[in-house]
N, C-alpha and C positions, 0 to 999 in steps of 0.2 A: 771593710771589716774582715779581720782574718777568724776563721776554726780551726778548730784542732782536729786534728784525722789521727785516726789509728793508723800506725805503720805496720808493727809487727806484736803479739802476741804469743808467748809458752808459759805454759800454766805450772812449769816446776821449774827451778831455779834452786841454784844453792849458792850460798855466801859465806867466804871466809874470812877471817882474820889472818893477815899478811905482815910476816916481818918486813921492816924497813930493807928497802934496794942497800945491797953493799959494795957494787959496783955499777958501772955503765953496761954490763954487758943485758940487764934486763929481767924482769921477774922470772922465778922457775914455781910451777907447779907442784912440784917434788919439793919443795920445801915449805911447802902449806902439809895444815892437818887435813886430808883430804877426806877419812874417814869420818871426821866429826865438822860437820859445817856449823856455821855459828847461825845463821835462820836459813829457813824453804819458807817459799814463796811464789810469787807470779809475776814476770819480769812484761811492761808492757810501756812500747816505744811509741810515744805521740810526736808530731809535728805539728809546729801552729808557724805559717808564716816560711819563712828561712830557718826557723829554728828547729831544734830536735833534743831530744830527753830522751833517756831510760829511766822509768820509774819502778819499783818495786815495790809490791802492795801484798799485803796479804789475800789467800784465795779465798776465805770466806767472807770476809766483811769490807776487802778493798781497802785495807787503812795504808795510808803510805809508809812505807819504812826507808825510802831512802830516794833521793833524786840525785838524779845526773844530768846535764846540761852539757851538750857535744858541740862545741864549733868547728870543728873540722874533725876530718876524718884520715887517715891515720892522724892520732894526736894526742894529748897527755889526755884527753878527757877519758878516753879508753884506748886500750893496749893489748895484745895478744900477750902470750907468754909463750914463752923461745923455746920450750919443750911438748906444748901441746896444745893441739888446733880447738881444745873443750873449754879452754881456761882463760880470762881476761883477769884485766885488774880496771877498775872503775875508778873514777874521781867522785866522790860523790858533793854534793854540798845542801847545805839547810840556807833558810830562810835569813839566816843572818851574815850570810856570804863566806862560813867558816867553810872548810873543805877538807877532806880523808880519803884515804885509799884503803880499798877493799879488792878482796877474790871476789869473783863471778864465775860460777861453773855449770856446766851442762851435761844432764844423762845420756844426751845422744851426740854423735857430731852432726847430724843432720841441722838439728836445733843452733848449733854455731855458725853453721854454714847461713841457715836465713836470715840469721841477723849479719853477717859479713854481707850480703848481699841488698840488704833493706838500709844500711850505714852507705854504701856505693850510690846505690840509686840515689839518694835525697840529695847527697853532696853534688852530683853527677848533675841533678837539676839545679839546685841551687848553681853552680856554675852555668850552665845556660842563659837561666834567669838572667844573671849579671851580662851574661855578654850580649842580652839581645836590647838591656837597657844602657848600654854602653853605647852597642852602634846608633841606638836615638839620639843619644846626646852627641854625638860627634856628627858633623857636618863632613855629608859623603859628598865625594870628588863626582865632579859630571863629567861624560865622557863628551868630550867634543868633535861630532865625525863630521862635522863639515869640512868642505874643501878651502884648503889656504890659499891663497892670491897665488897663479900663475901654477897652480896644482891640474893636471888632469888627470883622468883616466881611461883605460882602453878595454873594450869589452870584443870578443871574439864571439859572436853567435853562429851556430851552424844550423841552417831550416831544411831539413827533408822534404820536399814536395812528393805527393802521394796524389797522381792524377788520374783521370780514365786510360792512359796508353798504358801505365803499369799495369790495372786490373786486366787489360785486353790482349795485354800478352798472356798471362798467367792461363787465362780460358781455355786460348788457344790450345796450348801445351796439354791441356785434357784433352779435348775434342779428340788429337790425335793421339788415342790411347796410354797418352803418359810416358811416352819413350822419348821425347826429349828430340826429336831427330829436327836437322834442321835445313831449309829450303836448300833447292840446288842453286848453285852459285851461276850470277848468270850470264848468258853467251853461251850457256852450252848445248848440249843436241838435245833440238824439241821435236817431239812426233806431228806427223802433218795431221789437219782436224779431213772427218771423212767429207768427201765432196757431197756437195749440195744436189737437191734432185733436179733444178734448175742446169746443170753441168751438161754442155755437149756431148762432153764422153760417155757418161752413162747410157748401158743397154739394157733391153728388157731382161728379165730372169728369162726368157726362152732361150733369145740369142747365147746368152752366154753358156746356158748348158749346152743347144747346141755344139757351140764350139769347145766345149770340153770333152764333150763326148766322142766328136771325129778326132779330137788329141790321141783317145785313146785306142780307138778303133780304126783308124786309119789302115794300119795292114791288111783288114779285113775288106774293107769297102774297096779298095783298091784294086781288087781280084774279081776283077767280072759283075762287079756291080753298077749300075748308073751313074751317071755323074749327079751329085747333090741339086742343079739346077732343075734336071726335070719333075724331081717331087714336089718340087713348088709350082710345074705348070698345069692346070689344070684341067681335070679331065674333061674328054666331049661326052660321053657314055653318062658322068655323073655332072648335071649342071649345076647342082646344090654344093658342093663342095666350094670351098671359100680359100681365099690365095691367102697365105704366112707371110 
């Protein structure tokens, strides 16, 4: 079941008597009575369905004074005029299928403009409508992506491995402060590790101050002093004294 919806609504309107077109080039404005309109009224545009009307009604009591029925848009059922964007000419018809042309005119261009915009939209759907019940009735092509006898295809995947030796380089490189530097390349000169305390050579810390110390005093002790031997021999006088 179809309703009828309001499209557009203006509550003044004016309507002329129109001399007969005398060429193709199309109504002018300028050759109507613009000052004396033949009725004011209230122009209001329903839609039921696909269809659409301009109806003009009186503002107090809504009686109808004239219908218009639009099948398409631009189209004889209405018409701009070739000298101004306020001024149409209507087809109108009665209940007996006769038919006339009349002025239509507007006090504002605002008011011409919504209904130039409310005539677009309905036709604008009305096309849709047809094409989305058009592609129903037509029997759509399938796409067929299977493989044809003796068809292959060749796929190239590339897999990044992301293992623990990546993460445990990356560590590293902080540990050492972030400088990037990198080991010494090898065979080349290593420092010997310190000898063990188990080592033959190793001498007490006496011995060797000892002998650094006659390094340096050697000129002195040399000059009438004892020879190093007998401070190690121990005295008879003192028995307690203990041999180095």
């Amino acid at each position: 079941m179809e309703y009828e919806s309001v499209v557009l609504i203006k509550q003044e309107v004016f309507v002329y008597k129109i001399p007969p077109r005398q060429s193709n080039r199309g109504y002018r404005a300028a050759d109507w009575n613009l000052a004396e309109p033949t009725w004011t009224g209230r122009l209001r545009m329903v839609s039921k369905g696909k269809t659409l009307a301009v109806k003009l009604e009186d503002k107090l009591t809504g009686a109808l004074f004239a219908n218009c029925p639009i099948e398409t848009y631009p189209g004889v059922a209405i018409e701009a005029v070739s000298d101004s964007s306020r001024y149409f000419v209507l087809r109108i018809q009665d209940d007996n299928g006769r038919t006339a042309f009349i002025g239509l005119g507007f006090g504002d261009r605002s008011d011409s403009f919504d209904m130039n915009v409310a005539l677009q939209d309905h036709f604008k759907w009305v096309k849709n409508e047809e094409q989305i019940a058009k592609e129903k009735e037509e029997p759509q092509q399938q796409l067929d992506l299977g493989f044809k006898e003796g068809e292959t295809i060749k796929i190239n995947m590339k897999i990044t491995k992301k293992d623990g030796s990546e993460g445990g380089s990356r560590t590293g490189a902080k540990k050492t402060g972030g400088l990037g530097l990198l080991p010494p390349p090898p065979g080349g000169n290593k420092i010997a590790p310190p000898p063990s305390a188990s080592s033959p050579s190793h001498q007490p810390s006496g011995v060797a101050a000892g002998t650094t110390g006659q390094s340096d005093w050697g000129e002195f002790t040399s000059a009438g002093a004892k020879p190093q031997t007998t401070a190690t021999t121990p005295s008879k006088t003192n028995a307690n004294w203990v041999q180095f």
